[in-house]
N, C-alpha and C positions, 0 to 999 in steps of 0.2 A: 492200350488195354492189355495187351499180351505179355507186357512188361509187368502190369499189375497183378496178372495172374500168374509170374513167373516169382515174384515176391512171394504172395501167399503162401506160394507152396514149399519155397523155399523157410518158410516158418514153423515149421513139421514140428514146433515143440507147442507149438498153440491148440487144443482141440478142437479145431474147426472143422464142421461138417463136411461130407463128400458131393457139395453142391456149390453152382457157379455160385460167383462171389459177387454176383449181381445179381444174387438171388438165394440169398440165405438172411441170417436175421444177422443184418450188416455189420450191425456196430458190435458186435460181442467178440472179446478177444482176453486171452487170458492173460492174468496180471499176479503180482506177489498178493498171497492169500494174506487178510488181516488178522490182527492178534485174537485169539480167539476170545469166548465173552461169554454169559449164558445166555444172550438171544442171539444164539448163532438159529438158524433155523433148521428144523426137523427136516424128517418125511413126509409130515403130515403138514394137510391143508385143511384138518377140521376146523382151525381156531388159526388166527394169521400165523404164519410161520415162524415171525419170532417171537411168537410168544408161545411156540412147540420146545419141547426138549428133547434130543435126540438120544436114543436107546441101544445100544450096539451090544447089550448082554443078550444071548440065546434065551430062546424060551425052551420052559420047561415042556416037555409034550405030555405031559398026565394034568396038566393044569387049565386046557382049554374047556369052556366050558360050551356044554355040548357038542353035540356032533357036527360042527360044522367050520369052514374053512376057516374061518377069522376064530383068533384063541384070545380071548380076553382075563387079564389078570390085574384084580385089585391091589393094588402095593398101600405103605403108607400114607403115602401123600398123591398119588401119579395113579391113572388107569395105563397100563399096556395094552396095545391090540397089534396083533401081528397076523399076516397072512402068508398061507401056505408057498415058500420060497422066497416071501419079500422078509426085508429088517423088520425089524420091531420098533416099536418109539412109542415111548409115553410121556402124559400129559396131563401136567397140574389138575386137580380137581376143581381147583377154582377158575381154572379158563375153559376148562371143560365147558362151566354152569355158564361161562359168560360166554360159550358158545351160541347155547341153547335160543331157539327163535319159534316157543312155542308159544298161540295165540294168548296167551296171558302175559311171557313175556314181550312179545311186539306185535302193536295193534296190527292186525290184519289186513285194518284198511290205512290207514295213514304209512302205517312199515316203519312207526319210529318206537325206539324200545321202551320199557316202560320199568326198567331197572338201571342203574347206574353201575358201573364195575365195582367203585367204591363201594356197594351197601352188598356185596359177595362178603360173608363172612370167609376170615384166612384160615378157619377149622371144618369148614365145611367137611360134609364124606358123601361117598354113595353106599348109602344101604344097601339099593339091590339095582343087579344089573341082568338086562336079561336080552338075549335075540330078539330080532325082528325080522321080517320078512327081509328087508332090505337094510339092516341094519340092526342098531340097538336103542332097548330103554333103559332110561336112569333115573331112578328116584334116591332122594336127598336126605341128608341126615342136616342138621342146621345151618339149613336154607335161609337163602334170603328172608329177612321180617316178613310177613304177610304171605306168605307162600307155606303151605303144610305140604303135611305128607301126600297129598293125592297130586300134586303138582309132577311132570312125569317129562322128561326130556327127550327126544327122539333125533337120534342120529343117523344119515344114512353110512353105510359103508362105503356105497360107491363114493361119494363126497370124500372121505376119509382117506381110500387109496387110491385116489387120484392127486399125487403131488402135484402136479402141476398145473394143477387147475387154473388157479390165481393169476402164474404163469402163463398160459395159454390167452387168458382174458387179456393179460398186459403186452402179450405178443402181437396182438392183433386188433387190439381197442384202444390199449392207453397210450401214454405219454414215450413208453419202451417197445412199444409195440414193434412187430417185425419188420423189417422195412425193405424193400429192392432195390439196391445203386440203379442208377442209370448215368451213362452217357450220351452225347449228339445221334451216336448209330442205335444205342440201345430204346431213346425213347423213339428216334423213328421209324422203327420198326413196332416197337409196342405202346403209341401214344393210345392214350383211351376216350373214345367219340364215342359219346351218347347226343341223340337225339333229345330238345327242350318236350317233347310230347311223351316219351319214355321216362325223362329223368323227373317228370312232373306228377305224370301219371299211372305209370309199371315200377309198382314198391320191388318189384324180383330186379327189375333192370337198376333201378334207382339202389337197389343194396349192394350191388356189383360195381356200379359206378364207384362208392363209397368207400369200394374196399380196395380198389386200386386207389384213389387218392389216400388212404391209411400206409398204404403200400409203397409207394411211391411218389406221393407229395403233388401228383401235376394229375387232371383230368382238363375235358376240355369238352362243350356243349357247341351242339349246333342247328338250327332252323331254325330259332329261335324269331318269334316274332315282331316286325322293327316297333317296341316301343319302349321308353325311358324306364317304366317301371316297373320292367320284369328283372329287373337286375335284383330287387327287394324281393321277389319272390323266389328267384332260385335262390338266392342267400338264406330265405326264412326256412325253406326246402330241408336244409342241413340244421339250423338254431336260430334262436335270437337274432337282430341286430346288430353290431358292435359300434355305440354311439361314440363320435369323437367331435374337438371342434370341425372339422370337417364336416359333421352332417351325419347323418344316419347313415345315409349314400351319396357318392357326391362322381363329380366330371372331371376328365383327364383332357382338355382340349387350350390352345393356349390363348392367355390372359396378358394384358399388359402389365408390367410391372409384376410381375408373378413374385408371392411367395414363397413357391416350393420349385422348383427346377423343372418338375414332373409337366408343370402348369405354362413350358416352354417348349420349343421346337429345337431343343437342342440335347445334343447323344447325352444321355445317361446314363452310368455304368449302374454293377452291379450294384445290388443296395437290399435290404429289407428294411419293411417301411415301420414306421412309428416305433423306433428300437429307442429314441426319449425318451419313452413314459412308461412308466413303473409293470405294469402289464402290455408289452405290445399284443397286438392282433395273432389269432393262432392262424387263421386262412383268408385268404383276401380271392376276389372276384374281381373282374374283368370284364365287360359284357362290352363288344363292338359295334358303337351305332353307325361312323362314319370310318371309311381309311379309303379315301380316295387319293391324298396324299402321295408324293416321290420320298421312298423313305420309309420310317417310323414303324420297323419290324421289331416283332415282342423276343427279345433274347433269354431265356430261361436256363438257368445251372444247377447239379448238385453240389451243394455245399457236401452232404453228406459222404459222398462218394470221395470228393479230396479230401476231407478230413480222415477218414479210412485210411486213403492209402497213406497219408502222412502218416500214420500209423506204423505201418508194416516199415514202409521208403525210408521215411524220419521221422523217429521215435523223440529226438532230443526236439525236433520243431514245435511236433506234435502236443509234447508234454507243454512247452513253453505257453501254445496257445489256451491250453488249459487254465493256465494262471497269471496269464498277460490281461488286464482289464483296460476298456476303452469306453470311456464317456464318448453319451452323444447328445445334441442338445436341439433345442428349436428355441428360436431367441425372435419375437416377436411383441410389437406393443400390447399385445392381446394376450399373446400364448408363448410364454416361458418355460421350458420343461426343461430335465434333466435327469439320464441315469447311464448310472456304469455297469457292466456289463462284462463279461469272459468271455473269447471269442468262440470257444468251444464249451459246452456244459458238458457233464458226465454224471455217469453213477455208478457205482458199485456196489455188482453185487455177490451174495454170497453162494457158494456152490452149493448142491443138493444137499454134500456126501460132505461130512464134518473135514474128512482129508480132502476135499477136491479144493481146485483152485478156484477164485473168485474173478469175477468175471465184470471188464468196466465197458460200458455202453454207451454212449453218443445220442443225448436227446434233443439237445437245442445247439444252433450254432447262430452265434450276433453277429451281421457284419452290417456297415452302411455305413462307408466312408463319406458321400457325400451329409451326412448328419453329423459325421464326427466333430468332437471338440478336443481342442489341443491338448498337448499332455501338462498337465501342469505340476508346477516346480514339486507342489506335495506328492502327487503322481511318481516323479522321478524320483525322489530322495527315498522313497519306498522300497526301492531296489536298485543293485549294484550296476557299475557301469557294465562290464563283459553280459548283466540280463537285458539292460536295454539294449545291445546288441543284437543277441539271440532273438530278443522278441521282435525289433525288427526284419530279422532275416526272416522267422517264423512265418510272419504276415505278409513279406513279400514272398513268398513260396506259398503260400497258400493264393494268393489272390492270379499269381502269374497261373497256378494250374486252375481255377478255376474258371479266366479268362479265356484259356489255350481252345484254339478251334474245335478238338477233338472231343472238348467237354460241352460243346455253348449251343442248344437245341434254337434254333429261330424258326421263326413264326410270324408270317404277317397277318394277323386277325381278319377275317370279312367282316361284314354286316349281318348280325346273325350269329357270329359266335362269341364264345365267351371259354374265358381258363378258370380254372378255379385250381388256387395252390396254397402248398402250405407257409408263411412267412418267414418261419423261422428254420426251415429247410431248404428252400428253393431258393436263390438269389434271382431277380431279374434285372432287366436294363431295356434298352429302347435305344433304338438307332435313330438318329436327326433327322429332320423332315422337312419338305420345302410346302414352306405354306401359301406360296405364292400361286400356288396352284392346287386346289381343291381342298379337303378338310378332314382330320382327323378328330373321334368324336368316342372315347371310352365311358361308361356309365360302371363305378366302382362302389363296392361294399365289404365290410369286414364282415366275419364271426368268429368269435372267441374261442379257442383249443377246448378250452373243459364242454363247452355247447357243441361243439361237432364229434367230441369223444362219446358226450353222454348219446349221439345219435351215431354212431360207430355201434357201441354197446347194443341197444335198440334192436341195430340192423343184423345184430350177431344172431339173438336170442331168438328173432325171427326166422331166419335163415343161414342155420348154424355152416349149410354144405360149403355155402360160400364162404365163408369167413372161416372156418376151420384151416390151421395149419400142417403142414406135408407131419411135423413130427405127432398130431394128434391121429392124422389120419393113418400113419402107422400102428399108433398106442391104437383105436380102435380095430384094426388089422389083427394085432396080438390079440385082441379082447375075444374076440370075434372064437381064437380059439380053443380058446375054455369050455369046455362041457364037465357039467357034472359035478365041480368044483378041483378037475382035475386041470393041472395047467399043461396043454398039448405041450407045448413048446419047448419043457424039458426032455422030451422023448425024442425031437430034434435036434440037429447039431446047431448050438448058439449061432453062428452064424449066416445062418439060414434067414434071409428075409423075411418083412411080413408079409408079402406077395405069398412066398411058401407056405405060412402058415394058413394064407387064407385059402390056397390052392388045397392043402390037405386037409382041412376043414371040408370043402365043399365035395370032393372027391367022392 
């Protein structure tokens, strides 16, 4: 690990935060900024961001209209709003309207809209615009068909100048959201036990649970009461189901003639499960009825943490796994599946600031050699000999550091507990077991990424303290010091923490 953080920092051209690196938003690392476009994205987070246009002309200061911080300026086409030391950035008048989520344009109670972007006339204007308490109103000059003039749009500011909202939300809810490395010493010192009476019952405890496993991919339950079908309940706890030929929820104990490997007493490496079919499972459960067993301890890794450092370590591996695809299949008289797959997904994203660099991020990593299917000839001829090289070297350097002791959390489940992890984050495996003596007895279930997101979201709205990240609770830190409409903060030296700010606020 020391070596990992001797890398990092040795990277000093990346703008990576001044916090462990087992505990920042992991996967973000700077990379060559792309050609630039017109949905490069704003400041602004009134209306999705790339569909913002960014504004880097000064305003004029006789132009704001009234007396207050925010200076709003009608152009041709674009509304400007600027505030006192931030940029300025303006914004079509037609995404403006297709902002708007006023109870005529989206029903109140369903929350689905009740205009289409298309029937936004491309001439549209704002007649008049005017302050609000917390914000502004806008009334239309040819408006959508059936909308007149008393039809009145309402914006907040705060919404407005808070860039990173959307951001914040994907930091912590979505599919980008922020995530914590862990290693073998890092989860066990900080593995997360919740109680089945808490995590059932206490929505505070139960949003805390939730937001470690956002965070970190692994939580882990325990008292739990010995019977089969509480495994369905903690699963529905988070979402849905996730039905498969397997069953709604099905058992991990072994069969004769097994079809799945899992369904045997024999070591199982690392794997994520159902990576065959078109959507695998975003979190899978574990619930322990039996392990009386010699043997047959739960081995749990981050994938995402070696992929990291492949990053920083081996940039050329790194890349390869990016573009290396690997089919996987399940070939059965029943059940035929089949799909290919990147061993690492990505995304890129755009910087705030039109000059900043863009930034690529680590959401899904595939692995599950025992599922694999060969490469096939069409496979290879795809790419040159010296790639299928690299991409073999790639996937053996990833799988050797994934395996390596220093990374591999084990766990031998009792009676009573249960894991809950992410799939497509966490690999796991199972060591061999002698069945000749006593019995091994797991009760398993899926739930679907988008179902444990939408209940991620959920748990935000409800108890933002939790779920809130260190840079928001800064951004509110700075907030905090504004009175007046004056911003404290230029009266101190920039460098000066939010701690300071909040200290001289309080003062």
């Amino acid at each position: 690990m020391s070596r990992l953080l001797r890398i990092v920092l040795r990277a000093s051209r990346t703008p990576l935060r001044p916090t462990s690196i087992l505990y920042r938003r992991a996967y973000t690392t700077s990379a060559a900024p792309p050609p630039s476009d017109d949905t490069s994205p704003s400041s602004s987070l009134l209306i999705p961001s790339y569909l913002a246009q960014a504004d880097n002309s000064p305003t004029d200061p006789s132009s704001p209209r009234g007396n207050h911080k925010y200076a709003i300026d009608i152009l041709e086409k674009h509304i400007k709003i600027s505030e006192n030391g931030q940029e300025p950035f303006k914004v079509l008048f037609s995404t403006l309207r297709d902002a708007c989520k006023c109870p005529r344009c989206v029903d109140p109670h369903s929350k689905q809209r009740n205009f289409r972007t298309t029937d936004i006339p491309l001439n549209i204007k704002i007649s008049e615009c005017n302050h609000t308490a917390h914000g502004m109103e806008v009334r239309w000059t040819n408006d959508i068909a059936g909308y007149d003039e008393s039809h009145i749009s309402e914006y907040s500011f705060d919404y407005i100048f808070n860039p990173d909202y959307e951001r914040y939300e994907m930091t912590t809810t979505g599919k980008l959201r922020e995530r914590g490395l862990w290693n073998k010493a890092m989860l066990k010192k900080f593995q997360h036990w919740i109680s089945y009476e808490d995590y059932m019952k206490d929505d505070e405890a139960f949003s805390a649970a939730m937001r470690r496993l956002a965070r970190h991919g692994i939580i882990f339950l325990k008292d739990i009461p010995n019977s089969r079908e509480l495994v369905e309940k903690i699963a529905t706890r988070m979402g849905p189901l996730r039905n498969t030929f397997y069953g709604s929820t099905w058992d991990v104990r072994t069969v004769p003639e097994a079809k799945n490997v899992a369904y045997t007493n024999q070591f199982l490496n690392f794997h994520m499960d159902l990576m065959y079919m078109n959507q695998p499972p975003g979190f899978q459960l574990l619930h322990c009825l039996e392990n009386s067993c010699d043997g047959g301890e739960s081995l749990f890794s981050d994938t995402f943490a070696t992929a990291f450092y492949m990053y920083y370590a081996q940039r050329e591996l790194f890349n390869a796994l990016t573009k290396f695809n690997l089919m996987y299949e399940y070939n059965h008289d029943q059940h035929r599946y089949s799909r290919k797959w990147p061993v690492f997904q990505t995304k890129e994203m755009r910087g705030k600031q039109p000059d900043s660099d863009s930034e690529i991020t680590i959401y899904r990593v595939n692995y599950s050699p025992p599922f694999q299917a060969p490469l096939t000839r069409h496979m290879i001829n795809q790419i040159r000999d010296d790639e299928v090289e690299i991409n073999f070297k790639a996937l053996d350097f990833f799988a050797r550091r994934l395996e390596s002791p220093e990374h591999v959390f084990e766990l031998k489940l009792k009676p009573g507990q249960c894991v809950i992890f992410e799939n497509r984050r966490v690999a796991h495996a199972r060591r061999g077991f002698n069945t000749s003596e006593g019995r091994r007895w797991l009760a398993g279930a899926y739930v679907d990424d988008e179902d444990v997101i939408s209940k991620f979201r959920e748990l935000r709205k409800a108890y933002p303290d939790i779920w809130r990240t260190r840079e928001e609770k800064q951004r509110e830190d700075a907030r905090i010091s504004r009175c007046n409409g004056n911003d404290i903060s230029r009266l101190l030296d920039p460098s000066k923490t939010a701690e300071s700010l909040r200290n001289w606020w309080e003062r």
